[in-house]
MIMAR-886050 format. One line per field, with one value per residue (C-alpha): z, x, y; chain; residue in one letter; residue number from 0. Coordinates in Angstrom, 3 decimals. Layout:
<recs>
w = c(Z;...)
u = c(X;...)
v = c(Y;...)
unit = c(A;...)
code = c(a;...)
pos = c(NUM;...)
</recs>
This chain:
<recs>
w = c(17.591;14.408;12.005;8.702;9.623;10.660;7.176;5.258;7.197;7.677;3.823;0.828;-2.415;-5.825;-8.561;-11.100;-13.785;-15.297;-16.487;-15.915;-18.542;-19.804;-17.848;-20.562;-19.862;-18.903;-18.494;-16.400;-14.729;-14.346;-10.513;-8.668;-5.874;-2.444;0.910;2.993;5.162;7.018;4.313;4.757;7.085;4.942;4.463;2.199;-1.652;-2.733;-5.390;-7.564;-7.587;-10.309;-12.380;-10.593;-12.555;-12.473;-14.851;-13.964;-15.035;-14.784;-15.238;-17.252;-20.178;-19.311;-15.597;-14.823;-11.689;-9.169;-9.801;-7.843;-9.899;-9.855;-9.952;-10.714;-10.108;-11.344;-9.796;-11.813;-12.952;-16.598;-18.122;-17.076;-13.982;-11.520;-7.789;-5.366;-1.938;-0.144;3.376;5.632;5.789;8.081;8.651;4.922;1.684;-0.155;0.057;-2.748;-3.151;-5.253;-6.490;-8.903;-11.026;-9.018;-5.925;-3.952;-3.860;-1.632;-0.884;0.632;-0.159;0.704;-2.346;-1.416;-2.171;-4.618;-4.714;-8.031;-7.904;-8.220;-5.944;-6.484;-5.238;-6.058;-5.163;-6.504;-8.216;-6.865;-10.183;-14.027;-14.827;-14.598;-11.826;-10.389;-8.648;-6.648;-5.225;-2.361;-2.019;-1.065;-2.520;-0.354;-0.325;-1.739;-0.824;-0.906;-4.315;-5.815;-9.040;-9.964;-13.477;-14.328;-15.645;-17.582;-15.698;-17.610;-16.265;-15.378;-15.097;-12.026;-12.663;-11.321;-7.780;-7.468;-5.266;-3.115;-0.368;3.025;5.741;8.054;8.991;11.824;11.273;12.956;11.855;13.772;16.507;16.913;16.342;14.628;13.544;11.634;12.238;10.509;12.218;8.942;5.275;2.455;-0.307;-0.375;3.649;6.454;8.498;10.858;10.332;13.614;14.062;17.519;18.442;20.834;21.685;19.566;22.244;25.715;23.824;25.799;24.531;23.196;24.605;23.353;19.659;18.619;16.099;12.375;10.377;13.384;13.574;15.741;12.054;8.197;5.674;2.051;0.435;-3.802;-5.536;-7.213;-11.030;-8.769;-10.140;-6.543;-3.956;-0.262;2.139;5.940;8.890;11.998;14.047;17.083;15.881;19.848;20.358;21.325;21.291;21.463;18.542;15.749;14.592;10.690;9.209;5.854;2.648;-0.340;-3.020;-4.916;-4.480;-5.327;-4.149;-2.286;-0.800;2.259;3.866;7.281;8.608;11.734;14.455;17.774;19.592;16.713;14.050;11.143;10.157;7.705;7.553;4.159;3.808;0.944;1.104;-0.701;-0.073;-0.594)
u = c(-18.329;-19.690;-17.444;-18.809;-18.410;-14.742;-14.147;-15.214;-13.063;-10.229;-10.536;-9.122;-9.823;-8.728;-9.550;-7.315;-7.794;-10.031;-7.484;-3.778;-1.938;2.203;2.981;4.130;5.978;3.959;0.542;-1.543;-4.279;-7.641;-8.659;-11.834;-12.719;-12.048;-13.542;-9.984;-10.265;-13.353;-15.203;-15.258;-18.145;-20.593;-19.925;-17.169;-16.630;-17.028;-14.769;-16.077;-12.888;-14.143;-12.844;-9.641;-6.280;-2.686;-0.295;2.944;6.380;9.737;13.179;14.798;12.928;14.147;14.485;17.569;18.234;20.742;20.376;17.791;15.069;12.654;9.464;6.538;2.462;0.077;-3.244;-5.710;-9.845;-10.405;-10.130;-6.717;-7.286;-4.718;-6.472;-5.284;-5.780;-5.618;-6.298;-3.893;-4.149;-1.647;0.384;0.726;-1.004;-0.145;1.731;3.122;3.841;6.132;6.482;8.151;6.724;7.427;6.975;10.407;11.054;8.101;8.937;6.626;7.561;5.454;6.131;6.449;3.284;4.996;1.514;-1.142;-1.640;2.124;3.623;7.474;9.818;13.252;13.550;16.085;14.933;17.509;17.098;15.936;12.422;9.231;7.804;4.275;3.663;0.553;-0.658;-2.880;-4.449;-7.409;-8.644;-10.385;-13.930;-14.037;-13.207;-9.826;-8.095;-5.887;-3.776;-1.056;1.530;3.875;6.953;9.972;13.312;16.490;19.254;19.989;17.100;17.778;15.626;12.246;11.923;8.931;5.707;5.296;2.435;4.335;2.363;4.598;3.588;5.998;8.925;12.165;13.074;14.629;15.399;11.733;9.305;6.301;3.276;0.385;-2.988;-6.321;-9.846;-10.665;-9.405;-11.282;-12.101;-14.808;-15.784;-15.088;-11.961;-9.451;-5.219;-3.793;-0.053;1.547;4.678;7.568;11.446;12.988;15.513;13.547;9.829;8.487;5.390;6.723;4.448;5.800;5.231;5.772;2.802;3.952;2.662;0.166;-1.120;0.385;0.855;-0.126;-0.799;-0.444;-1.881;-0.855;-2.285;0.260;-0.728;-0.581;-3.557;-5.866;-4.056;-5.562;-4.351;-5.262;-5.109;-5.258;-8.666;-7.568;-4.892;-3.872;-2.374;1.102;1.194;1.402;-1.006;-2.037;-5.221;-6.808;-9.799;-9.593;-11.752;-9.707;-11.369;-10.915;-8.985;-5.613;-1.936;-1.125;1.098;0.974;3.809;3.250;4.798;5.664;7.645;9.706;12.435;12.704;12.565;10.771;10.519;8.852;7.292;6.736;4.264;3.229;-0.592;-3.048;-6.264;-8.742)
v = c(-3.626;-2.441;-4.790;-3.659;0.044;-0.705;-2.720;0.202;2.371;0.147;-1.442;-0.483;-2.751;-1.806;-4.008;-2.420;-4.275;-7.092;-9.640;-9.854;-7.989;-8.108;-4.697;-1.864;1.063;3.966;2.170;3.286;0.559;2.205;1.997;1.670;4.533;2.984;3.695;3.628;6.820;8.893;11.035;14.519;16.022;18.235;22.288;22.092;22.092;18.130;16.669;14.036;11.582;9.841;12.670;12.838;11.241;10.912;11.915;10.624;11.879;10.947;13.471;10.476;9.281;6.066;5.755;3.427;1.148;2.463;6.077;8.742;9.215;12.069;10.682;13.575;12.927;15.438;15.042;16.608;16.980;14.859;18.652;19.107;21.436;20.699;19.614;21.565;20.702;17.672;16.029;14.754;10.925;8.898;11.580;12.570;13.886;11.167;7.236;5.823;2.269;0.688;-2.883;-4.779;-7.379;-11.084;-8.748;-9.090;-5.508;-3.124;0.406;2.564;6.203;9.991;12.252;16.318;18.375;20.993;22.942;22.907;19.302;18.523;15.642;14.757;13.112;11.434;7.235;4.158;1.515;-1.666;-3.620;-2.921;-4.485;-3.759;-1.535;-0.887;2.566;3.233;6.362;6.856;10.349;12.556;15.011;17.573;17.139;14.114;10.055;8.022;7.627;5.050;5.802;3.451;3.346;0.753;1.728;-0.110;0.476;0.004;-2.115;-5.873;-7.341;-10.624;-13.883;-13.657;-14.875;-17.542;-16.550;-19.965;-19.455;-20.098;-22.634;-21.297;-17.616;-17.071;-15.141;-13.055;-10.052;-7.029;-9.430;-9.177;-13.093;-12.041;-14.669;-14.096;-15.285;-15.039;-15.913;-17.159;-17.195;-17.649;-14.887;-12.334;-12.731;-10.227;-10.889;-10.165;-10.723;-10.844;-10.111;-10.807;-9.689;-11.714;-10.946;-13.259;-13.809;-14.068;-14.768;-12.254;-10.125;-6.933;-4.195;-0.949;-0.528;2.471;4.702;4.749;7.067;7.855;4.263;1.092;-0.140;-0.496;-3.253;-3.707;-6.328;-7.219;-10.328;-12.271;-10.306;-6.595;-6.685;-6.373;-3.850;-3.459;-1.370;-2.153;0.281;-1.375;-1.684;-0.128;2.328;3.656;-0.319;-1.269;-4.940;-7.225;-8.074;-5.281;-6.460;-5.161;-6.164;-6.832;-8.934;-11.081;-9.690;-13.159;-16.768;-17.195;-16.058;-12.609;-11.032;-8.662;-6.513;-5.554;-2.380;-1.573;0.687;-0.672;1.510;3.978;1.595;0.631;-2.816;-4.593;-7.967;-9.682;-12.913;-14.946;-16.252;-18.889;-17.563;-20.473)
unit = c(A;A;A;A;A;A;A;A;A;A;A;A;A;A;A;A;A;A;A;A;A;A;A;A;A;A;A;A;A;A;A;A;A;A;A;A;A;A;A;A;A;A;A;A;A;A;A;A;A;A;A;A;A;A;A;A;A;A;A;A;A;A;A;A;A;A;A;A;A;A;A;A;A;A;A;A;A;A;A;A;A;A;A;A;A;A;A;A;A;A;A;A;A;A;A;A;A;A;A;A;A;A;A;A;A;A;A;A;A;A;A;A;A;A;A;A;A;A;A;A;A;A;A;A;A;A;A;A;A;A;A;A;A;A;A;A;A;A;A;A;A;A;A;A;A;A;A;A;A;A;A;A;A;A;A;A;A;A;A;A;A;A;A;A;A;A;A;A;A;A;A;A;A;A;A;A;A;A;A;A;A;A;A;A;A;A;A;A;A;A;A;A;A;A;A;A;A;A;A;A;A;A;A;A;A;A;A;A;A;A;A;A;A;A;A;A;A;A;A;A;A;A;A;A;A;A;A;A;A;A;A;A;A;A;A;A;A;A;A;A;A;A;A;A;A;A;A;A;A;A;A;A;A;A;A;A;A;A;A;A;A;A;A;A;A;A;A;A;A;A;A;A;A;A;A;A;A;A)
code = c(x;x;x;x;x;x;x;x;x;x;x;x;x;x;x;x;x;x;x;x;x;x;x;x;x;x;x;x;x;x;x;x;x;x;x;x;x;x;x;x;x;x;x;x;x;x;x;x;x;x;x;x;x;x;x;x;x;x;x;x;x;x;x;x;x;x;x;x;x;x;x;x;x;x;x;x;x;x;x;x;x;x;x;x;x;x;x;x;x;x;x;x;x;x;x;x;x;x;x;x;x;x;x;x;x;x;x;x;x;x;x;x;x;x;x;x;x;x;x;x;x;x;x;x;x;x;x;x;x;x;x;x;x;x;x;x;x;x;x;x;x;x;x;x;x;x;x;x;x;x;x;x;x;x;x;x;x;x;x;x;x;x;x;x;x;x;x;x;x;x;x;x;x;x;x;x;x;x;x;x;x;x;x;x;x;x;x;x;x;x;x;x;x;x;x;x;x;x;x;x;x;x;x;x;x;x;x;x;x;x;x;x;x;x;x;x;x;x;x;x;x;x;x;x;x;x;x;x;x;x;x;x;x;x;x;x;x;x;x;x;x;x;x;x;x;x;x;x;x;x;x;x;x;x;x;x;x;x;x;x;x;x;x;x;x;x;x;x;x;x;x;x;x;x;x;x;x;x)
pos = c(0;1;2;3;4;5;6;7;8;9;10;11;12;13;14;15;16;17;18;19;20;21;22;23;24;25;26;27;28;29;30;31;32;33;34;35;36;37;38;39;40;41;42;43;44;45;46;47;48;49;50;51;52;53;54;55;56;57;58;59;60;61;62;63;64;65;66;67;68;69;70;71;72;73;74;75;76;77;78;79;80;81;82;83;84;85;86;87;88;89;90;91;92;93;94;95;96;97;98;99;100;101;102;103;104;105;106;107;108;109;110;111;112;113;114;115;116;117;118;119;120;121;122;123;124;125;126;127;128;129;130;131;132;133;134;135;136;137;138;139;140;141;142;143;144;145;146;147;148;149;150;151;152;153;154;155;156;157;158;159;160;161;162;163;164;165;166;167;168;169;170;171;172;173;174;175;176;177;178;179;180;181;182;183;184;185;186;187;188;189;190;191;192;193;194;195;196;197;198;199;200;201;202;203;204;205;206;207;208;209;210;211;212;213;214;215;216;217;218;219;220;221;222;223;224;225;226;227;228;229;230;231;232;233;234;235;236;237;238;239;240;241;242;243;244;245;246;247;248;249;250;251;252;253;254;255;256;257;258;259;260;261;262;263;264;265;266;267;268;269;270;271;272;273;274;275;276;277)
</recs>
């Protein structure tokens, strides 16, 4: 197996940012182009991505916690010509990801394509603070984007919840065990994140995952600043247990951490861990 190839299939690394900034409201975090999906074959009009951008909107001025909020993404060319097509990746034209700032919340959202560039759609936000949105498009004709914005949301603000790596990487959710394995960890080298799934009851192998968002299951991968995002699709999408295996690269040392979502009997579950990568 071609590892590399897979990796710059599989791998998505954004460094978004040279230092680790106080997030404002309404800053946007300049991206680097990533290699997550297959390019487009040749015959069709290219887009040059590095001219592509975000301009994000939001119905309230000053989005509050508990309330639907519209959120609005323009994607557009650096003169202000709206891009207007867009390839199906996963299911959908585009994933949006969104954060807040210790990391306890993760939601993982697919705006509606309104037509002429425009993406919307309407999300909570559990808490007031500060909020990290990341879109993942592509343009057609041209390779996988990444746009992200943080945003100030009004409303209690809860004490930040420390990010503590975990030594134990085993955990039970949806009545499901699942453990976490790497063949090696240490930043900047190739590797592979194993997940393996029991029944937390009878420890028996679950065999029948189910695809989500046409894949046996996705990754997404923050450093502790939100400054590095990686998103992971699995090496052997078709699987069903009971491991899920991604390749994936730490782009530097220090603490992440990676959600891994998955499907089992009609539903979606989600598996947080929190990582020292050496």
């Amino acid at each position: 197996m071609n590892f590399r190839w897979l990796f710059v299939i599989c791998l998505t690394i954004v460094l978004l940012s040279a230092c680790a900034q106080k997030p404002k409201q309404n800053q946007t975090m300049p991206g680097m182009d990533h290699n997550q999906h297959n390019q487009p074959s040749g015959g069709k009009e290219s887009t040059n991505t590095s001219q592509v951008q975000a301009v994000w909107k939001f119905a309230d001025s000053a989005p509050q916690s508990g309330k639907d909020e519209q959120i609005s993404i323009q994607i557009q060319d650096n003169t202000g010509k709206p891009i207007e097509k867009f390839q199906v990746s996963h299911e959908k034209q585009m994933h949006l990801i969104v954060v807040n700032k210790d990391l306890s919340f993760f939601n993982h959202i697919h705006p509606d394509y309104k037509g002429k560039g425009l993406f919307q759609i309407r999300t909570q936000f559990p808490t007031g603070g500060d909020y990290k949105l990341i879109a993942d498009f592509i343009p057609e004709g041209g390779e996988a984007k990444t746009e992200s914005q943080w945003v100030k949301v009004s409303g209690d603000v809860p004490a930040a919840q420390p990010l503590t790596p975990e030594t134990n990487l085993t955990k039970v959710v949806e009545g499901k065990e699942v453990s976490l394995s790497f063949d090696q960890l240490q930043a900047g080298k190739e590797l592979t994140m194993t997940f393996n799934f029991l029944d937390a009851s009878t420890k028996q192998p679950i065999t029948n995952l189910e695809p989500y968002l046409g894949a046996v299951g996705h990754v997404v991968i923050l450093s502790a600043d939100a400054e590095k995002y990686i998103h992971n699709h699995p090496l052997e999408e078709k699987a069903t247990g009971p491991q899920a295996k991604f390749g994936t690269a730490f782009p530097a040392s220090g603490i992440y951490k990676l959600w891994g979502q998955f499907k089992h009997q009609g539903k979606t579950f989600i598996v947080p861990y929190t990582i020292q990568v050496p």
